[in-house]
C-alpha positions in Angstrom: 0.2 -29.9 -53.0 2.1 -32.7 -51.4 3.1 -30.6 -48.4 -0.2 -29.9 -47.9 -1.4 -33.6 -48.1 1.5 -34.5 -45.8 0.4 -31.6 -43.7 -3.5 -33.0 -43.9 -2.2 -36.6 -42.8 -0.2 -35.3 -39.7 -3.6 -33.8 -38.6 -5.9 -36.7 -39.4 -3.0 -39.1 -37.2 -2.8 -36.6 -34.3 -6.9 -36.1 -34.1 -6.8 -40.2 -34.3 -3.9 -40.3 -31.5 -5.6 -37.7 -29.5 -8.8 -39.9 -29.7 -7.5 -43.0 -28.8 -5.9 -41.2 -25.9 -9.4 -40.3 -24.9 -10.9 -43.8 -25.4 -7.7 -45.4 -23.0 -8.1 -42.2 -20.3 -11.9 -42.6 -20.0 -11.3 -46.7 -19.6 -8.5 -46.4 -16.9 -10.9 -44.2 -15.1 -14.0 -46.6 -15.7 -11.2 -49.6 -14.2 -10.1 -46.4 -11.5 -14.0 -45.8 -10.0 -13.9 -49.3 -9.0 -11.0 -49.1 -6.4 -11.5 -47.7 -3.2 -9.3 -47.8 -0.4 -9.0 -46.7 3.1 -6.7 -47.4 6.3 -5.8 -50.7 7.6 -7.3 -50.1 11.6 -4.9 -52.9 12.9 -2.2 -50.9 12.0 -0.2 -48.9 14.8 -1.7 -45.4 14.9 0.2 -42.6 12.7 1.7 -39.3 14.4 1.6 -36.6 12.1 5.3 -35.4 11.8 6.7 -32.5 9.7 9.5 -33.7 6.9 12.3 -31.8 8.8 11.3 -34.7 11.3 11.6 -37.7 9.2 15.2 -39.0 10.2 14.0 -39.2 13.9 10.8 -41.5 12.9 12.5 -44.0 10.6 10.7 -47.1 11.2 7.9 -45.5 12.8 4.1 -45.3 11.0 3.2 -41.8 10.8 1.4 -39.4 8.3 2.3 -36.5 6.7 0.6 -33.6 4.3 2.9 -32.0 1.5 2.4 -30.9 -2.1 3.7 -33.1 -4.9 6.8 -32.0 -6.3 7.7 -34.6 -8.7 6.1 -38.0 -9.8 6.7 -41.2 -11.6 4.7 -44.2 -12.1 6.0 -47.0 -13.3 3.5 -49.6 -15.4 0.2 -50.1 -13.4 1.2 -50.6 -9.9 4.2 -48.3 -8.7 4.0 -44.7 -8.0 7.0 -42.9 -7.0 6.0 -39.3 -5.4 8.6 -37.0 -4.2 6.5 -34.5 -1.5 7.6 -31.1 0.0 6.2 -29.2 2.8 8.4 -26.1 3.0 10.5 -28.1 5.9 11.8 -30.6 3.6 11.2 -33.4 0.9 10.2 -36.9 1.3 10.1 -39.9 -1.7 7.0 -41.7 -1.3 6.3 -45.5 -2.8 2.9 -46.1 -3.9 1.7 -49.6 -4.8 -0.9 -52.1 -6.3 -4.5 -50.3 -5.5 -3.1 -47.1 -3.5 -2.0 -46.3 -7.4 -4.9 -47.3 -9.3 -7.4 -45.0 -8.0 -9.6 -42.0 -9.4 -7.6 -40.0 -7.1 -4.5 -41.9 -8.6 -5.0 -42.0 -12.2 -5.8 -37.8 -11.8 -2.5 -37.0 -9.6 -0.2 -34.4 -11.0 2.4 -32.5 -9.7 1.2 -29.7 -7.0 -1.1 -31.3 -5.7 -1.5 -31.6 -1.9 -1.6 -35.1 -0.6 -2.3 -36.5 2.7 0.1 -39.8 3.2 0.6 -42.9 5.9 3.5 -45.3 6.0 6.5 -46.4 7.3 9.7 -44.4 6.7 12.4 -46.5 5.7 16.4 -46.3 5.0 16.2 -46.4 1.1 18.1 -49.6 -0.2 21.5 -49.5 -1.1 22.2 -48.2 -4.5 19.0 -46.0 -4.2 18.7 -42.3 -3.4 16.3 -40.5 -2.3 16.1 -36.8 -0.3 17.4 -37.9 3.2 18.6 -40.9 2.4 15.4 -42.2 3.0 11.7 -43.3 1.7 7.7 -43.8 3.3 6.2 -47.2 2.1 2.7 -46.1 1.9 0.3 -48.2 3.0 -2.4 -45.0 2.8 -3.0 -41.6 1.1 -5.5 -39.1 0.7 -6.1 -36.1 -1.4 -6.3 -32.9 -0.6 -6.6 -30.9 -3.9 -5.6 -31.6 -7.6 -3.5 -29.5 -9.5 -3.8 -29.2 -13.3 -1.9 -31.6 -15.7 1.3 -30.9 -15.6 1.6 -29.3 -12.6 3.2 -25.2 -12.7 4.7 -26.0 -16.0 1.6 -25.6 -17.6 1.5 -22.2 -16.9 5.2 -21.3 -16.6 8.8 -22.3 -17.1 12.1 -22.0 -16.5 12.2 -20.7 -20.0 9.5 -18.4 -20.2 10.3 -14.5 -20.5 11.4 -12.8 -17.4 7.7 -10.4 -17.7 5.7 -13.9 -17.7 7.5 -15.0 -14.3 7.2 -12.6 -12.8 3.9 -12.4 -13.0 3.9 -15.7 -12.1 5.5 -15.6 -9.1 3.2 -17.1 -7.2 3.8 -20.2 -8.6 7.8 -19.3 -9.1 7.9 -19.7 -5.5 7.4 -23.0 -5.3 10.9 -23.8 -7.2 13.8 -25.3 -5.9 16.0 -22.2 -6.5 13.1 -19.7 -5.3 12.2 -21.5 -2.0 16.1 -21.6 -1.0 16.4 -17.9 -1.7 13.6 -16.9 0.6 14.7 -19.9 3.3 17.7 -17.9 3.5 16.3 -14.3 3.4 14.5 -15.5 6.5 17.8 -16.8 8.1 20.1 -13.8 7.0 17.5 -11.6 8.3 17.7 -13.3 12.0 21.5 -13.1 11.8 20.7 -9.7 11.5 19.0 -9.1 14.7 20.9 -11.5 16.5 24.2 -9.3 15.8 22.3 -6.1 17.3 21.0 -7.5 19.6 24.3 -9.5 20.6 25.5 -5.9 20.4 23.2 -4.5 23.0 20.8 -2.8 20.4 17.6 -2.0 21.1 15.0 -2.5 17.8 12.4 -0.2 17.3 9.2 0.0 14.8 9.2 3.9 13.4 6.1 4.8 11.7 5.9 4.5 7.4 3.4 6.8 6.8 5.2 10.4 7.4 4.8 13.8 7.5 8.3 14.9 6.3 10.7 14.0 3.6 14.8 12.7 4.5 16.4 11.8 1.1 15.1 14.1 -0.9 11.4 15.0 -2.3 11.7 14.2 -5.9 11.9 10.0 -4.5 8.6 10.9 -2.9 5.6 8.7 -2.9 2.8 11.0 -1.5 -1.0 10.3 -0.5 -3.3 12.0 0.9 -4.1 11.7 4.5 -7.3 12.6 5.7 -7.3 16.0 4.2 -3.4 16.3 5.0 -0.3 15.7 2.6 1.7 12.9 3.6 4.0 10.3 2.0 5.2 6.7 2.4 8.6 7.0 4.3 12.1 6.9 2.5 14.1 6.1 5.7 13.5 5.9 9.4 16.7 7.7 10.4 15.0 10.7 11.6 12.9 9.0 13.9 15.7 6.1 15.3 17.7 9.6 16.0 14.9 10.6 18.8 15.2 7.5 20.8 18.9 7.5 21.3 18.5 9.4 24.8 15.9 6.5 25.1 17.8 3.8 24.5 21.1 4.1 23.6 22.5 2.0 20.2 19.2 1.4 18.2 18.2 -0.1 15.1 15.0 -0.9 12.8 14.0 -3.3 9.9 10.8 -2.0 8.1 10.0 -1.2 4.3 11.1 2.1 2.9 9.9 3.6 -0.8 11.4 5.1 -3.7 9.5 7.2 -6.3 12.6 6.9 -8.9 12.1 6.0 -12.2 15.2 4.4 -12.2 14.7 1.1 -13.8 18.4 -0.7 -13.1 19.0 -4.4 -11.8 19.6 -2.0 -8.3 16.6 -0.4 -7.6 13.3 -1.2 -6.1 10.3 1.2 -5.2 9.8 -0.6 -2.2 12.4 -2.4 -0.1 13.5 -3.6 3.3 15.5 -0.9 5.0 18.3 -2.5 7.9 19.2 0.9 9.5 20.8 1.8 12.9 22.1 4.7 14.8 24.6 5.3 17.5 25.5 8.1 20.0 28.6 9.1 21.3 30.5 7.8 18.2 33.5 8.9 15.7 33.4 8.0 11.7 36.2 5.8 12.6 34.1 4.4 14.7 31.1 3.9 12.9 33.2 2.5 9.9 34.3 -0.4 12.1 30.7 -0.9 13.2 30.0 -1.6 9.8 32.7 -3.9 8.9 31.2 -5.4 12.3 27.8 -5.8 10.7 28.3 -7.2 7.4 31.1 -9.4 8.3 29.3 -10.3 11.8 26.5 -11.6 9.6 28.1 -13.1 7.3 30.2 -15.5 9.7 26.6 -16.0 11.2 25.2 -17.3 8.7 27.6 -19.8 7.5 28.2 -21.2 11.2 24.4 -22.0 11.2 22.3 -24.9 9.5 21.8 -22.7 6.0 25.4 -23.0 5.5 25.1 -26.0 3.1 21.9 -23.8 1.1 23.8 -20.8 0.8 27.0 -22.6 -1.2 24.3 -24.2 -3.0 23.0 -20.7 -4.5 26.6 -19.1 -3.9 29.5 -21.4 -4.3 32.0 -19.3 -4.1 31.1 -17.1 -1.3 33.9 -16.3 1.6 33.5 -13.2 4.7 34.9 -10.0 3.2 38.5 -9.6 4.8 38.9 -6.7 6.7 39.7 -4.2 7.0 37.5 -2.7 4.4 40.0 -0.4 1.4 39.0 2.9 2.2 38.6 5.2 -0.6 37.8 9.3 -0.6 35.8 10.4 -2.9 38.5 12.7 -4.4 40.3 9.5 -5.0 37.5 7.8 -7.1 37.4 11.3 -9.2 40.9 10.7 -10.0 40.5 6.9 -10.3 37.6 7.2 -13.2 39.9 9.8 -14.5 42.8 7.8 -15.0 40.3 5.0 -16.0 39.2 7.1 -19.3 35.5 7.1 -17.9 33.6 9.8 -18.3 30.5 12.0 -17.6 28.0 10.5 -20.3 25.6 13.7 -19.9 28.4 15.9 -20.4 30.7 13.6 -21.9 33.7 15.4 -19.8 35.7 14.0 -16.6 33.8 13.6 -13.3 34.5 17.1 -11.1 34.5 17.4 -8.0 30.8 17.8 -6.5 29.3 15.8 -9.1 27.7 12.4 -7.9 29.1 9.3 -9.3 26.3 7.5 -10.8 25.7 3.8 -10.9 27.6 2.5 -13.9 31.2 4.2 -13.2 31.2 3.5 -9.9 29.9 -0.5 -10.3 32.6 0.0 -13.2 34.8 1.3 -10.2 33.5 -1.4 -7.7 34.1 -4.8 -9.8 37.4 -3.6 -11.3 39.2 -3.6 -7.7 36.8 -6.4 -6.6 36.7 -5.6 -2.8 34.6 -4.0 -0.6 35.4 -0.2 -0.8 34.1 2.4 1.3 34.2 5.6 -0.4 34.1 8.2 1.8 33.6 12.2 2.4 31.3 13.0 -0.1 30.7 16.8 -0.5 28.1 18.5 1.1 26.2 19.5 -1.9 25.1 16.1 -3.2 24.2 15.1 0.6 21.7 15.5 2.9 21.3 18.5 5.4 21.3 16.6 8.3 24.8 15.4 7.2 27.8 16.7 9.4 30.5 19.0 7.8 34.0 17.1 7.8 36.6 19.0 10.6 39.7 18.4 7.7 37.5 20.0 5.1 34.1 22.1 5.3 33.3 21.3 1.9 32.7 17.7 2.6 31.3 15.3 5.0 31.6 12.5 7.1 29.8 10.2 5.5 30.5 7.2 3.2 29.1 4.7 0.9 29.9 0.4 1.1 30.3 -0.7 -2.1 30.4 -4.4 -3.3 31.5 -6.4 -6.1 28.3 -6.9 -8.5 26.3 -4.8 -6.8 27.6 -1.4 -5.7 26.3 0.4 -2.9 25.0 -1.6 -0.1 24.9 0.9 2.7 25.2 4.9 3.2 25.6 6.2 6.6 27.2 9.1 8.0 27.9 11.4 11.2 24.8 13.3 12.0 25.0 17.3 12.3 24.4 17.8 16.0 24.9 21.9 16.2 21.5 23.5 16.2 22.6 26.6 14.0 23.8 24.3 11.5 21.3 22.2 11.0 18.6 25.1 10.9 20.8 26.7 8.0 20.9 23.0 6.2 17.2 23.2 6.4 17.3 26.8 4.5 19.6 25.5 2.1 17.6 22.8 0.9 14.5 25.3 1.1 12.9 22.8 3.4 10.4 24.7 5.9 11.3 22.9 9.5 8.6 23.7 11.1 7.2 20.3 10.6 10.7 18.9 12.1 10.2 20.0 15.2 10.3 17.1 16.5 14.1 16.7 14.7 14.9 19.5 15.9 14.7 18.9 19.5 17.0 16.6 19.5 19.5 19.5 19.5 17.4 21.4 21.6 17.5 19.1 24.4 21.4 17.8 25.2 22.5 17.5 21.9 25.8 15.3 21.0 27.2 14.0 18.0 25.9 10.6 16.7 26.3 8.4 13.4 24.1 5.9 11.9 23.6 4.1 8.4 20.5 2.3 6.5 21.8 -0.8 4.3 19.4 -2.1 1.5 19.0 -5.7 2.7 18.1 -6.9 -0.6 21.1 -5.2 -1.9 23.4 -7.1 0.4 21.1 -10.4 -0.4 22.0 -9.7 -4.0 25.8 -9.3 -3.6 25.6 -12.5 -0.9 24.0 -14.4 -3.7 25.7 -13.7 -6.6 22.0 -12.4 -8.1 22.0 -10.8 -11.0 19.2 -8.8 -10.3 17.5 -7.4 -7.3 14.5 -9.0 -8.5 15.7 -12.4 -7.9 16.2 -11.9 -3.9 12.2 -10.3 -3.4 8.9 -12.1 -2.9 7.0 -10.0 -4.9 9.4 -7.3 -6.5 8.4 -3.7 -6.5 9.8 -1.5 -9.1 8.7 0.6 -11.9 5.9 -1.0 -14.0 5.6 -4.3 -11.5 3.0 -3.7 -8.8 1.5 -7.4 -9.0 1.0 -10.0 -8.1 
């Protein structure tokens, strides 16, 4: 009984709290529909500037839109706003009636706001983004956001399910904005390596006729009365413009129908692949230490240095040269390990793939870059070509990185015609519709290598993510197809 009377008088204050709070909003906005304000015209005219650009217009009136990050009033006439715009963040000081408004008294974080003022050094003692502030002397609205801004919907806190379907709003963190920010800038350093490299980039189609890693990763759709699927790699098609244009390389979204659910694998990613004529593996190894270590020195002599040791603080360029590793090595190596095959629950045999969790077991215990290499034939693909040392394997290898694991496959491409047609008949693929393949042995054939690295893969290890998830917009993967 008297913890239900307690219980009863903790409701009765709360309703009476909750009405007074009523009473005191619905008076402040009675006092708040009495202000108006608008722009002083004897003031100098205001340039509209981006935030990036508010060092260069410090004691200069202009106006600026952003969304309201933060806020803080303080008693009845100062306002503190902190605004972003995607190009930076600005504090802005509201006072006397620019902070007793409808528009005012409503303000919450997100909303989009339109402001005029002077930008000034912030006083010593202060801080502020930048090092400096804008002393409004005029604001408009541009939309309200609810109360409380994105945390009214979701958290830091909130389940991993609930954010992500929230990304949307996600997005508009601190942590999340810097992650795509520098997405966009690793993906230039990118390009500006191949092309630096005298690359040309092309754009292969998605939509495809004919499978490359396999048909049980397939996702297929029907194409005006014909079968077709969404691609899995562009390799086959970057391999017909090499008489065209020598070294060649593509960015563009490739799909995986596994049902793998890992912190690896996405159904749909962004697929960095090249290919290059006239090449050894030796050859194309370096290339990829090139690549990866190419970007990464790239990216940390440009202006998202400082961003990316904010997200990673302990990143550092792989040394080279890469630890190379064969594949009968890493048999032996989980051997001596004590890891074993958990189907079978025997030792790894040769011609066995090494799935994810002993070879990331493999990966973070020597905590390098390895590239494991000559993998045999029959857990490859046909258009893989058969090692001169060994006919059982083949020149191709894997770049594995700490946290991650395979960032990268590539290998030499078979460039005899007779082989190639028996690799079709041994994985019971019909070639007719790879004619077009084909050809390219057909008409001066000669040997060629080329890789496809997972970009959010290399994002993740760059990152120090611990999921893929946490490097993609809008992660694709089983069970997550919005928003």
């Amino acid at each position: 009984m008297k913890l239900y009377q307690a219980d009863l008088r903790k409701g009765k204050a709360k309703e009476q709290k909750e009405a007074e709070d009523a009473v005191k909003r619905e008076e402040m906005m009675q006092e708040a529909s009495k202000i108006t304000i608008s722009e002083d015209p004897h003031l100098d005219a205001a340039k509209e500037i981006k935030l990036r650009d508010c060092l260069a217009f410090r004691e200069k009136r202009v106006k600026t839109y952003g969304w309201v990050h933060n806020l803080r009033r303080q008693g009845k006439n100062i306002m503190f706003l902190v605004i972003r715009d995607g190009t930076g963040y600005l504090q802005c000081v509201l006072s006397d009636k620019l902070c007793q408004t409808v528009d005012a008294v409503l303000l919450q974080p997100e909303a989009t706001v339109l402001v005029y003022g002077v930008i000034k050094t912030v006083p010593e003692g202060q801080h502020a983004p930048g090092g400096h502030e804008m002393i409004c002397d005029f604001w408009e609205i541009v939309g309200h956001s609810p109360a409380g801004g994105t945390e009214g919907v979701v958290t830091e806190k909130s389940d991993v399910d609930l954010q992500l379907r929230q990304k949307h709003l996600v997005i508009r963190w601190d942590e999340h904005s810097k992650i795509l920010k520098l997405r966009s800038a690793i993906t230039f350093c990118f390009r500006q390596h191949y092309f630096d490299n005298g690359y040309v980039e092309v754009t292969p189609p998605t939509l495809v006729k004919t499978q490359c890693e396999g048909g049980s990763t397939l996702f297929s759709f029907d194409y005006f009365g014909e079968q077709a699927y969404l691609t899995q790699s562009s390799q086959l098609y970057l391999e017909t413009v090499l008489p065209s244009v020598g070294d060649t390389f593509c960015m563009a979204q490739s799909y995986r129908a596994e049902k793998a659910k890992t912190r690896r694998h996405l159904s749909e990613f962004t697929h960095v692949e090249a290919e290059c004529p006239f090449i050894t593996f030796d050859g194309l190894l370096d290339r990829l230490e090139d690549l990866v270590c190419g970007v990464c020195e790239r990216i940390l002599a440009s202006p998202y240095k400082d961003m990316l040791l904010e997200v990673n603080p302990d990143f550092k360029v792989p040394k080279r040269p890469f630890r190379r590793m064969l594949y009968t090595e890493a048999i032996e190596w989980l051997k001596a390990l004590d890891v074993k095959n958990e189907e079978t629950g025997e030792y790894y045999k040769f011609g066995e793939d090494i799935p994810e969790a002993p070879e990331r077991r493999m990966t973070d215990t020597i905590n390098e870059p390895i590239f494991l290499c000559k993998f045999p034939a029959g857990i490859k693909a046909f258009y893989m070509l058969r090692s001169s040392e060994d006919d059982r394997l083949t020149d191709s290898v894997d770049l594995l990185m700490p946290n991650v694991g395979e960032i990268i496959g590539a290998s030499m491409r078979e460039y005899r015609l007779d082989i190639l047609m028996e690799g079709y008949k041994r994985e019971e693929i019909d070639p007719a519709p790879y004619y077009w393949y084909t050809d390219q042995r057909k008409f001066g054939t000669s040997k060629s290598g080329g890789y496809g690295l997972g970009l959010e893969r290399f994002l993740t290890w760059m990152l120090n993510k611990p999921h893929i998830r946490d490097v993609c917009l809008y992660p694709r993967f089983r069970e997550r197809i919005d928003p």
